[in-house]
Every structure is written in structure tokens, then in C-alpha cells.
C-alpha positions as CSV (number, residue, x, y, z in Angstrom):
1,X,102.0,91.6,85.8
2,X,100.1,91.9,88.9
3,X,99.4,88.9,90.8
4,X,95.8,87.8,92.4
5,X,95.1,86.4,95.2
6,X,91.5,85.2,96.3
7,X,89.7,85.7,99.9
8,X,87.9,82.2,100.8
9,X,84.6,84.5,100.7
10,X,85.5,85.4,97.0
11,X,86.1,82.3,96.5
12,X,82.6,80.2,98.3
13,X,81.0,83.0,96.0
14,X,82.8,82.1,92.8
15,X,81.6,78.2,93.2
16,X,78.0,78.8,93.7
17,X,78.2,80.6,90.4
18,X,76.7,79.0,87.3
19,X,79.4,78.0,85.1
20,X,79.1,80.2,82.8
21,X,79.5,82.8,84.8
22,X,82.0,81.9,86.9
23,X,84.2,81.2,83.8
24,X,83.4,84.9,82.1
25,X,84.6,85.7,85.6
26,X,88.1,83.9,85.5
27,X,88.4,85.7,82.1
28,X,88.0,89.4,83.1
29,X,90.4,88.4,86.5
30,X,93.1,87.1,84.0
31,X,92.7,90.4,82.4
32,X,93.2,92.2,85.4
33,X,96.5,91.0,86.0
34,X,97.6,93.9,83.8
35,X,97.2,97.4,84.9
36,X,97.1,98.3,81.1
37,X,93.6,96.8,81.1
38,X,92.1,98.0,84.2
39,X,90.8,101.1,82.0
40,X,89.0,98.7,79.5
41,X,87.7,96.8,82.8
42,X,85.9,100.3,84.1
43,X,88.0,99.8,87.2
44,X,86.8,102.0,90.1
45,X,87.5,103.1,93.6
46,X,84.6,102.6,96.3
47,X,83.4,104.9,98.7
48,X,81.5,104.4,102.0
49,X,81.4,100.6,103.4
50,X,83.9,99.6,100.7
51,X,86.2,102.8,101.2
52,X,89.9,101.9,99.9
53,X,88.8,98.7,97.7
54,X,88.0,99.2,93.6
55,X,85.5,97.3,91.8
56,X,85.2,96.2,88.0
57,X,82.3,94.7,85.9
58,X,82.3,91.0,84.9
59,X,78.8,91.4,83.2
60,X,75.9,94.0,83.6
61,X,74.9,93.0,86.7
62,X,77.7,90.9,88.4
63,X,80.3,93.1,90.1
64,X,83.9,92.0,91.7
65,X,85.2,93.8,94.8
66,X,89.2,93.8,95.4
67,X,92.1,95.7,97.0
68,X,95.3,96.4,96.2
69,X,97.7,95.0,98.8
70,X,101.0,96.9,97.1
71,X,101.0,98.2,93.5
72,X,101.8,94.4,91.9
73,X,99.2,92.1,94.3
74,X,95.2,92.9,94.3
75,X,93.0,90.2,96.5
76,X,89.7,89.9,95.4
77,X,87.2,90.2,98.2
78,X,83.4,89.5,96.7
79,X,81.8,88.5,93.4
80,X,78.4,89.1,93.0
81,X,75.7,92.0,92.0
82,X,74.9,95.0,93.4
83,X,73.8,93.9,96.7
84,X,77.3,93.7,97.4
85,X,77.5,97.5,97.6
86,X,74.6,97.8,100.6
């Protein structure tokens, strides 16, 4: 199992979420947790700004940014759509 930790900007992001959302979020991050999954979850590495971090889908348009800090701890940097990428 991989733990998560959360960056206090992924985490001011996460709150002004609706509810909704922010619990469909929770969900896919608890699926994260094992590697096994992170095919299903469309896990992929960044390039450019966002070099050495990955991102996954929570929904069609609302994206979560994280890094691996060693192969069993990720923190996840940003939550939110596209615009995160520019």
C-alpha cells in the first residue's frame, strides 16, 4: 500500500470543491493507494512545467497532480482541471 500525503495547496483546492466532487475525489485517491490500480486510474507522467510529477483523472475534466517521494509515498500537489497544466 502506498501512503498519501497532501500539500496544503492540494488541500485549500480540495475544500473549495463542491461536495460532490471533492468526495469522487477522496474515492479515486483511496484507489491510488495501490499501484495495482494506477493502470485503471490512466496514471501518467508530466512533461514541461510539471516534469517529474504524474497525473490521473478524477472526472472528465478535473485532474490531480502528485509525485512520488520514494516508490511507497506519493504527495499530491493540485486538484483541479486543465488549467492546472498551463
Amino acid at each position: 500500500m502506498i501512503q498519501i500525503s497532501f500539500k496544503a495547496s492540494f488541500l485549500r483546492q480540495l475544500n473549495k470543491l463542491e461536495k460532490a466532487l471533492a468526495e469522487e475525489a477522496l474515492e479515486k485517491i483511496e484507489i491510488l493507494k495501490d499501484r495495482e490500480n494506477h493502470k485503471k486510474l490512466k496514471v501518467h507522467k508530466l512533461h514541461g512545467g510539471f516534469s517529474g510529477c504524474f497525473s490521473f483523472s478524477v472526472n472528465y475534466r478535473t485532474r490531480i497532480i502528485f509525485e512520488y517521494l520514494s516508490d511507497k509515498e506519493i504527495a499530491l500537489l493540485y486538484i483541479g482541471d486543465h488549467d492546472l497544466y498551463e
